[in-house]
MIRO-828524 format. One record per residue (C-alpha): residue number from 1; x negated, z negated, y negated; residue in three letters. Coordinates in steps of 0.5 Angstrom, whole numbers, plus 500, padded with zeros to 3 digits. Example, Ala and Ser with C-alpha at 12.3 -4.5 7.8 and 13.67 -1.06 7.14 Angstrom:
<i 1 | u 475 | w 484 | v 509 | aa ala>
<i 2 | u 473 | w 486 | v 502 | aa ser>
***
This chain:
<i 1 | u 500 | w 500 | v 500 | aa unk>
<i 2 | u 498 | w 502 | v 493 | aa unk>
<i 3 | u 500 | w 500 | v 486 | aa unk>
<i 4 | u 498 | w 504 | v 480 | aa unk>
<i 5 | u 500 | w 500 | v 473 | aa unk>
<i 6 | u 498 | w 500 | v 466 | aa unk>
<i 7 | u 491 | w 496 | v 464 | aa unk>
<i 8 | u 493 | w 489 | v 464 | aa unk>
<i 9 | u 491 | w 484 | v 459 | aa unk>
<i 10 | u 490 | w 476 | v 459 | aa unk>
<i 11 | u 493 | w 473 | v 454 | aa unk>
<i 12 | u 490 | w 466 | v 455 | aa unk>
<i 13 | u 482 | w 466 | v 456 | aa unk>
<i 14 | u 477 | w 461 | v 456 | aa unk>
<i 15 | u 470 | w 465 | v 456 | aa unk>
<i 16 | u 466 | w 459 | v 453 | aa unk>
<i 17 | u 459 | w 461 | v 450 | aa unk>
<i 18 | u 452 | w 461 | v 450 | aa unk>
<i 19 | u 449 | w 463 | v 458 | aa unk>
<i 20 | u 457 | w 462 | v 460 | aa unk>
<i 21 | u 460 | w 466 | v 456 | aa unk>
<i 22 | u 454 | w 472 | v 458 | aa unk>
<i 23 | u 456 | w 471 | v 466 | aa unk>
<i 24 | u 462 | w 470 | v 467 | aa unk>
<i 25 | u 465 | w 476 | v 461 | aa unk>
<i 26 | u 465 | w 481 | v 466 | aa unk>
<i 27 | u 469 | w 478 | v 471 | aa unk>
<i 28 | u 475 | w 479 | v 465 | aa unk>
<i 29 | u 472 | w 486 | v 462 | aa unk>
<i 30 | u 472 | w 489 | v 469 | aa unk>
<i 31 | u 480 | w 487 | v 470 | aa unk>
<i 32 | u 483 | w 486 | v 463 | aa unk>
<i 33 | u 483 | w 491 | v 457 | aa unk>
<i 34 | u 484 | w 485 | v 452 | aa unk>
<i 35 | u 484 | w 477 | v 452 | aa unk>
<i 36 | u 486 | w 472 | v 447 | aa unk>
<i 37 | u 481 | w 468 | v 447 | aa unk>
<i 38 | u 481 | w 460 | v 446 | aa unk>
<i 39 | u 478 | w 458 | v 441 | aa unk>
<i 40 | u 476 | w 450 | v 443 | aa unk>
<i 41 | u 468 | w 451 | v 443 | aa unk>
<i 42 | u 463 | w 445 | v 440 | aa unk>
<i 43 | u 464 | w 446 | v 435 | aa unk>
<i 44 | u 471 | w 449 | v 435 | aa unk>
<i 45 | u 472 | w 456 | v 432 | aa unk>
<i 46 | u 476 | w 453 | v 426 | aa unk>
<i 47 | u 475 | w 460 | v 420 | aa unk>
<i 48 | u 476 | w 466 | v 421 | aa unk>
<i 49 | u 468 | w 467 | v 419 | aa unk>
<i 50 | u 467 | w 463 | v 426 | aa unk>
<i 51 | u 472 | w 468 | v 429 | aa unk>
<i 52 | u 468 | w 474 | v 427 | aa unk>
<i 53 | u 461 | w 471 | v 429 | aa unk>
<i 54 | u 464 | w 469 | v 435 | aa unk>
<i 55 | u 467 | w 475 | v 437 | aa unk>
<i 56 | u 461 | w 479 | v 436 | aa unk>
<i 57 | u 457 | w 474 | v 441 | aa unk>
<i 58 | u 463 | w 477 | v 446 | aa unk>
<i 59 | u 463 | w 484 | v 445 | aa unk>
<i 60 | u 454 | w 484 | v 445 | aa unk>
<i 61 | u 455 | w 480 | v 452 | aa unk>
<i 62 | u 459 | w 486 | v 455 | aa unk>
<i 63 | u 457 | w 491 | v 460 | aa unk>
<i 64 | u 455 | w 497 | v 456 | aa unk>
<i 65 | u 461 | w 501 | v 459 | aa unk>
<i 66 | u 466 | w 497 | v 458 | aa unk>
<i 67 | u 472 | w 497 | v 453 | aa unk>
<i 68 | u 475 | w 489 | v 453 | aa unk>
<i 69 | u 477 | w 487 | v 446 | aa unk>
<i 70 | u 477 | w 479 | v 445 | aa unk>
<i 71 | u 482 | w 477 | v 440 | aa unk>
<i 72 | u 481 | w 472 | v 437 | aa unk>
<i 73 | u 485 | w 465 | v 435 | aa unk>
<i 74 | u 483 | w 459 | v 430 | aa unk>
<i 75 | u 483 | w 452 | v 431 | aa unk>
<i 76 | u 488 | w 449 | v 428 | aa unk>
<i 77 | u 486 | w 441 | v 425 | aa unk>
<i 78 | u 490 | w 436 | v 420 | aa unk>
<i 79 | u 486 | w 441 | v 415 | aa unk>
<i 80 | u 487 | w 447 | v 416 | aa unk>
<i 81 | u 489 | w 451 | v 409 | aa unk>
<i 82 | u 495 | w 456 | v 408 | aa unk>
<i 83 | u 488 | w 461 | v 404 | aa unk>
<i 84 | u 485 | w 460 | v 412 | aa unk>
<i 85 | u 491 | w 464 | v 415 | aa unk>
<i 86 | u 491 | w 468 | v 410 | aa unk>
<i 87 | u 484 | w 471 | v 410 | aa unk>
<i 88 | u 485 | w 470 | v 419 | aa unk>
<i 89 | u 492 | w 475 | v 418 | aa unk>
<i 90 | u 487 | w 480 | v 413 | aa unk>
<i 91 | u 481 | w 480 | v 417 | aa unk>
<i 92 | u 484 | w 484 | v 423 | aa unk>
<i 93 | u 481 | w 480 | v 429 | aa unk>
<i 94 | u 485 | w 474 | v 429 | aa unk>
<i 95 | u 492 | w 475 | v 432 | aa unk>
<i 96 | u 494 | w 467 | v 433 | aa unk>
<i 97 | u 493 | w 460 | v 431 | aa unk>
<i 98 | u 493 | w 455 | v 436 | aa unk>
<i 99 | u 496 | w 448 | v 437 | aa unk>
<i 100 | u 492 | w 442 | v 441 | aa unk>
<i 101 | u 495 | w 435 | v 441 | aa unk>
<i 102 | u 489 | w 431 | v 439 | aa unk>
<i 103 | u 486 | w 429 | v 446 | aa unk>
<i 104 | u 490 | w 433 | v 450 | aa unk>
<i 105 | u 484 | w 438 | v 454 | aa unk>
<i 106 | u 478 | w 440 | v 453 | aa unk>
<i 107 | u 474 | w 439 | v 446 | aa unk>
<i 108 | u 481 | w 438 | v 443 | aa unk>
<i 109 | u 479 | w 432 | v 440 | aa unk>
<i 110 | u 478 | w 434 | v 433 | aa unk>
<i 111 | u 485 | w 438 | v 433 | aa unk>
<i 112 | u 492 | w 436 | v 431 | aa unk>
<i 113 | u 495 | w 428 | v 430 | aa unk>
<i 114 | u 500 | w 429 | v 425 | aa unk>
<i 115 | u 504 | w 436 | v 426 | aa unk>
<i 116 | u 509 | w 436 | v 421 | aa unk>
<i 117 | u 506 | w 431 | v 416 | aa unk>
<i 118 | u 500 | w 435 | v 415 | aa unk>
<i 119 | u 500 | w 442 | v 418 | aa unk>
<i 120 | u 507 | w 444 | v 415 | aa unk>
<i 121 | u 504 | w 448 | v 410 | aa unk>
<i 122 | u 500 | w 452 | v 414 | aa unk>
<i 123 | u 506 | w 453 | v 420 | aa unk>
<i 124 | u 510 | w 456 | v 413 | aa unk>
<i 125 | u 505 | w 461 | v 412 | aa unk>
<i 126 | u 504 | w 463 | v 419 | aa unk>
<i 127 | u 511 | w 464 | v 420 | aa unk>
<i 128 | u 511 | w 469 | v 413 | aa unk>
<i 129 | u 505 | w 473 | v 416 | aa unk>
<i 130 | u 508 | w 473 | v 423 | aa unk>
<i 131 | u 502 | w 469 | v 426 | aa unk>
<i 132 | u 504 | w 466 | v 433 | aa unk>
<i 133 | u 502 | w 459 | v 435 | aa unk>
<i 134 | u 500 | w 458 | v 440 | aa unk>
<i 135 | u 502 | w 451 | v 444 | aa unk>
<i 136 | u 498 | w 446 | v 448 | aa unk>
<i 137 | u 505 | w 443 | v 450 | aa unk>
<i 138 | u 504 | w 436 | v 452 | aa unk>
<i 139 | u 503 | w 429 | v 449 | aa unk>
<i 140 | u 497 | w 424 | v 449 | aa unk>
<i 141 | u 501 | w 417 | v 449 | aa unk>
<i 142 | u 499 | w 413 | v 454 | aa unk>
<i 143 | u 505 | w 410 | v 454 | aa unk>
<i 144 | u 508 | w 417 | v 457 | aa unk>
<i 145 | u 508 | w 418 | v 465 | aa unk>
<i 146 | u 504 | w 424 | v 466 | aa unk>
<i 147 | u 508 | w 428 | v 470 | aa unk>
<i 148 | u 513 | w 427 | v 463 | aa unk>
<i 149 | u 509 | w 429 | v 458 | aa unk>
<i 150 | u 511 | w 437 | v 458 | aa unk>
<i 151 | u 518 | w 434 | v 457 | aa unk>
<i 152 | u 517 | w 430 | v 451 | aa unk>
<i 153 | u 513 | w 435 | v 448 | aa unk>
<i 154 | u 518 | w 440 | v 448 | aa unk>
<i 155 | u 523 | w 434 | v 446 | aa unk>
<i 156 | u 519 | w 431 | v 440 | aa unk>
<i 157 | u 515 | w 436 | v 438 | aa unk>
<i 158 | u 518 | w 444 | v 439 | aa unk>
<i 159 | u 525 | w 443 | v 439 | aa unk>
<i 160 | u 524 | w 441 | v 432 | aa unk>
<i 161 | u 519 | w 446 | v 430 | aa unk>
<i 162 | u 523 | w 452 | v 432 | aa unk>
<i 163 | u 529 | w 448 | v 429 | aa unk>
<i 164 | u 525 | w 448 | v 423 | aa unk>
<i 165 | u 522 | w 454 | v 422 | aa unk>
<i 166 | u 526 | w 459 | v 426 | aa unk>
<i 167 | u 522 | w 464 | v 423 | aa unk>
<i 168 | u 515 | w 463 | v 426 | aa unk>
<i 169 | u 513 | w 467 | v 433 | aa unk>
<i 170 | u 511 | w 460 | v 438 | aa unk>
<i 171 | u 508 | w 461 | v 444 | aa unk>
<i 172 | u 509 | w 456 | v 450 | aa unk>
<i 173 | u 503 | w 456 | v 454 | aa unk>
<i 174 | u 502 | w 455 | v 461 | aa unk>
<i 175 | u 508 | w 452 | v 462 | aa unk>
<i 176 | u 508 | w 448 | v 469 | aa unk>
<i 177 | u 516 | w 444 | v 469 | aa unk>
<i 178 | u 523 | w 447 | v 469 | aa unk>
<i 179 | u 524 | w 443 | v 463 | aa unk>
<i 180 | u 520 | w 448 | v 459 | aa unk>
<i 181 | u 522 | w 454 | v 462 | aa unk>
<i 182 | u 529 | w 452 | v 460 | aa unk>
<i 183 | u 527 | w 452 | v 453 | aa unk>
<i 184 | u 523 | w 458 | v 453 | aa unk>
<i 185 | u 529 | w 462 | v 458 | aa unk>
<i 186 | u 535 | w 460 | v 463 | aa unk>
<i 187 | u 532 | w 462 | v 470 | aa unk>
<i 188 | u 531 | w 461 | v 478 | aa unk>
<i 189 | u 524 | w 463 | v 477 | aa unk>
<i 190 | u 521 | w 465 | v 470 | aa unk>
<i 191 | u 515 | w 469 | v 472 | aa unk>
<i 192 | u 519 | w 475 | v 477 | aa unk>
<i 193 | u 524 | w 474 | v 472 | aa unk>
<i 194 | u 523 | w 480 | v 468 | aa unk>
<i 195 | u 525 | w 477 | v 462 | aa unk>
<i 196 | u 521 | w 480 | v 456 | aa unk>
<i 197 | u 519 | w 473 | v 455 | aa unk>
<i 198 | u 514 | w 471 | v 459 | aa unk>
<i 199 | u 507 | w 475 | v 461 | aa unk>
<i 200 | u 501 | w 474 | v 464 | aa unk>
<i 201 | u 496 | w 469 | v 461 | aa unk>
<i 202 | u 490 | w 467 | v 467 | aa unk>
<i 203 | u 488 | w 461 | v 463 | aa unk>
<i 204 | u 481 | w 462 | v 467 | aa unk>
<i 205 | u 476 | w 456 | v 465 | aa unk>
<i 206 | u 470 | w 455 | v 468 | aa unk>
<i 207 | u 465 | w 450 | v 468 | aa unk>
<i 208 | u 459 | w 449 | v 472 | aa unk>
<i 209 | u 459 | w 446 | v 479 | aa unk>
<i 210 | u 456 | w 440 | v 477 | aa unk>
<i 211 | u 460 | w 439 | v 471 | aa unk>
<i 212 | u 466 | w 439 | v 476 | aa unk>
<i 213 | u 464 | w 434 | v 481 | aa unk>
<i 214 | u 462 | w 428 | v 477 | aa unk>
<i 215 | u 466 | w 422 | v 475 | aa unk>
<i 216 | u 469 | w 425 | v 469 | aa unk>
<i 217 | u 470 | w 432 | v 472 | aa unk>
<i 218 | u 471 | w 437 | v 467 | aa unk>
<i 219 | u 478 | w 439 | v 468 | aa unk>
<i 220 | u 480 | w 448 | v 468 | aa unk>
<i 221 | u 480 | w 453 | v 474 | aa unk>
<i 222 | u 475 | w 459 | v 474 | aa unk>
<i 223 | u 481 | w 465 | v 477 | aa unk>
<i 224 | u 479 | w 471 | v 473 | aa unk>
<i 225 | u 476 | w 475 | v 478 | aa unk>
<i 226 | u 481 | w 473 | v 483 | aa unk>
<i 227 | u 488 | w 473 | v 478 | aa unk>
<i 228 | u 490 | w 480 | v 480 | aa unk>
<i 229 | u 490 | w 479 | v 486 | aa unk>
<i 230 | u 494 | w 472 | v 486 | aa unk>
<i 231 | u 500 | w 475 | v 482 | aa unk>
<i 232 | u 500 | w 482 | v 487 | aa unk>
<i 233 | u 501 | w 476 | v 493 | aa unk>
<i 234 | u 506 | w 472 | v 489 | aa unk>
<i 235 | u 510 | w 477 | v 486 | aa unk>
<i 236 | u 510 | w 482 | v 493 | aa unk>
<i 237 | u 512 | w 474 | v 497 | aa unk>
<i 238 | u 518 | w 475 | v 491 | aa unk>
<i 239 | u 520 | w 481 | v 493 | aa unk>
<i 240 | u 519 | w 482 | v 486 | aa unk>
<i 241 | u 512 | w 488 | v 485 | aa unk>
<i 242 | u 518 | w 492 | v 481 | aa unk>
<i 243 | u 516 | w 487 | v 475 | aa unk>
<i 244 | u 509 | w 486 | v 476 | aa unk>
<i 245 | u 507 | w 491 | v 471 | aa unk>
<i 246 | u 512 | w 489 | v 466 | aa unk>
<i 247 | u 508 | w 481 | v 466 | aa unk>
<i 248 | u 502 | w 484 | v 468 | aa unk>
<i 249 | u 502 | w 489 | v 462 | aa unk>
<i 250 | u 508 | w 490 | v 457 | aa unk>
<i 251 | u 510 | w 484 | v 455 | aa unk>
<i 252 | u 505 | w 480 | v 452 | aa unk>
<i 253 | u 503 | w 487 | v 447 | aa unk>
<i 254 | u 510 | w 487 | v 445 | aa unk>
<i 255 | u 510 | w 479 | v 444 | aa unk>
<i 256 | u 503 | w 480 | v 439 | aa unk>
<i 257 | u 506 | w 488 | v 436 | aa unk>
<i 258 | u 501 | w 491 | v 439 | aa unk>
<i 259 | u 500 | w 498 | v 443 | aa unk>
<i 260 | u 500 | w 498 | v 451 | aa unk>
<i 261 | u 493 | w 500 | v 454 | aa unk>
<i 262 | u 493 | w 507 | v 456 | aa unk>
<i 263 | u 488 | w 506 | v 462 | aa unk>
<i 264 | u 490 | w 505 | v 468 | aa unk>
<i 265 | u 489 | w 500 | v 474 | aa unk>
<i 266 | u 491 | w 501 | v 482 | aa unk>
<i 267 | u 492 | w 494 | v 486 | aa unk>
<i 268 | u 490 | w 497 | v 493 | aa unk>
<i 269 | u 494 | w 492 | v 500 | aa unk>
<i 270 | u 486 | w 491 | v 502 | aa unk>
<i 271 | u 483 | w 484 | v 505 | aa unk>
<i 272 | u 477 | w 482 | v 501 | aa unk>
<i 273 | u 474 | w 476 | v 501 | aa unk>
<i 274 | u 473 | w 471 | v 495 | aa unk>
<i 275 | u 465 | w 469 | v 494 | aa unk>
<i 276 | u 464 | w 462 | v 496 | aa unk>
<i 277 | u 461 | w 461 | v 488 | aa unk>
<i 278 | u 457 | w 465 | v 483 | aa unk>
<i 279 | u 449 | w 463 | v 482 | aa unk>
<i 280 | u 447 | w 463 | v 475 | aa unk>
<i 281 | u 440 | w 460 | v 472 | aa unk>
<i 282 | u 444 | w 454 | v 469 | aa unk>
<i 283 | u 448 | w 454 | v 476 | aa unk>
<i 284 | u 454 | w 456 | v 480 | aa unk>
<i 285 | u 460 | w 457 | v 479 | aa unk>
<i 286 | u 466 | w 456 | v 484 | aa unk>
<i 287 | u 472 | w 461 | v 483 | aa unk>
<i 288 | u 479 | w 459 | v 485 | aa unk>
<i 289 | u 480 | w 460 | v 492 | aa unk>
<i 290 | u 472 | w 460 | v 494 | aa unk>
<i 291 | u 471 | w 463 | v 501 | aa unk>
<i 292 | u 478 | w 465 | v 503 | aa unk>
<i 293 | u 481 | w 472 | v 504 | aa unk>
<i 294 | u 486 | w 475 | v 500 | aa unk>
<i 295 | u 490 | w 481 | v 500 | aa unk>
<i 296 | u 490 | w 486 | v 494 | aa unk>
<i 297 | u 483 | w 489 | v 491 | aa unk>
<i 298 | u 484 | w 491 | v 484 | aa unk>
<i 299 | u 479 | w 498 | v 481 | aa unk>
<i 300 | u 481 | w 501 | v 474 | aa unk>
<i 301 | u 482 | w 508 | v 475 | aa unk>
***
């Protein structure tokens, strides 16, 4: 069995910097034709100027044939400036502002503890130049059960945000409850739904091994150079491949305003086996489902 379909893009991508960035970029460039990358470096990518020099960290650690294009988002802080966004809008490279709760995941502690008190400002000026926010949904009280906090979120954080400002385009990342994809879309399974609001995002983050087998591991999953493969089992189990192109490479270009790739991908019904870890001089890596056999193999066309 084949498939041929549209270039996917990856809507949300960690790539990291430094010696990571330039090892583990090409597992996206050779799958993605776009990714909205995070900005949660140290420091974090808070200006649009720290957007561009990243950005062209990206592009010089590509592979000299590829044509993957980063678009990159901001930072958003407690001081954050309306002029900021602004700037992000014109410069042409920024396409989204993104919203972690102080604490909630990886370097995020210098970002939000107030959002409407000291954020609303700049949340005015990104619905007036049609910038989405993008929603790290989940509170940080100690007092929330885990399990809960998606929730809580949702109840004291974006439904009155959407109430608020109706007009700004908000986006709920890797959403992991019912509750939340009520809020985004009544439905049984959101994913294969087709519903042209929901869209392939692999939120692949590495870290190196050791990094990950400590007393404190750093939390994220390596998946870009197993992704595609991934969504083709679930969605083909779901009887659902029909869809497939629709979340994989159409949805999330119509969310952003942008043109759909024009390259093309074939996904091929072929076992492979996932490499037990990728090496690099600073250490390896362990991919999601590391030494394990899938049964879809992905090429561009």
């Amino acid at each position: 069995m084949e498939l041929t379909i549209t270039q996917p893009d990856d809507w949300h991508l960690h790539l990291r910097d430094g010696d990571l960035l330039k090892a583990i970029v090409p597992h996206s460039a050779g799958h993605f034709g776009r990714a909205i990358v995070m900005p949660n470096l140290k420091p974090p990518i808070t200006t649009t100027a720290a957007a561009v020099v990243y950005r062209d960290s990206i592009l010089k650690a590509l592979p000299s044939n590829s044509n993957f294009t980063p678009l990159m988002t901001l930072y958003l802080t407690d001081t954050t400036s309306p002029d900021e966004i602004k700037l992000a809008k014109r410069s042409g490279v920024v396409f989204a502002v993104k919203l972690y709760p102080a604490g909630a995941t990886t370097n995020s502690q210098d970002c939000v503890t107030d959002l409407f008190r000291k954020c609303l400002p700049v949340l005015e000026e990104m619905a007036e130049q049609n910038m989405p926010l993008l929603v790290h949904g989940e509170v940080t009280d100690p007092n929330v059960d885990i399990f809960d906090s998606e929730k809580v979120f949702i109840d004291t954080v974006l439904q009155p945000l959407v109430q608020r400002l109706p007009r700004l385009k908000v986006l709920m990342e890797h959403i992991t409850t019912m509750d939340a994809v009520k809020f985004v879309e009544s439905c049984k399974e959101a994913v294969t739904s087709g519903s042209k609001r929901f869209f392939l995002g692999t939120d692949s983050a590495p870290h190196e091994k050791s990094k990950k087998e400590s007393a404190c591991g750093c939390a994220g999953i390596y998946n870009a150079p197993v992704a595609l493969s991934l969504y083709a089992k679930v969605f083909e189990e779901m009887g659902a491949l029909d869809k497939l192109e629709a979340f994989t490479s159409i949805n999330g270009p119509y969310f952003y305003g942008l043109p759909r790739n024009t390259s093309k991908i074939k996904l091929s019904k072929t076992s492979w086996k996932v490499p037990e870890a990728f090496s690099f001089s600073f250490g390896d890596i362990i991919p999601m489902f590391a030494g394990n056999t899938l049964e879809w193999q992905t090429s561009l066309i």
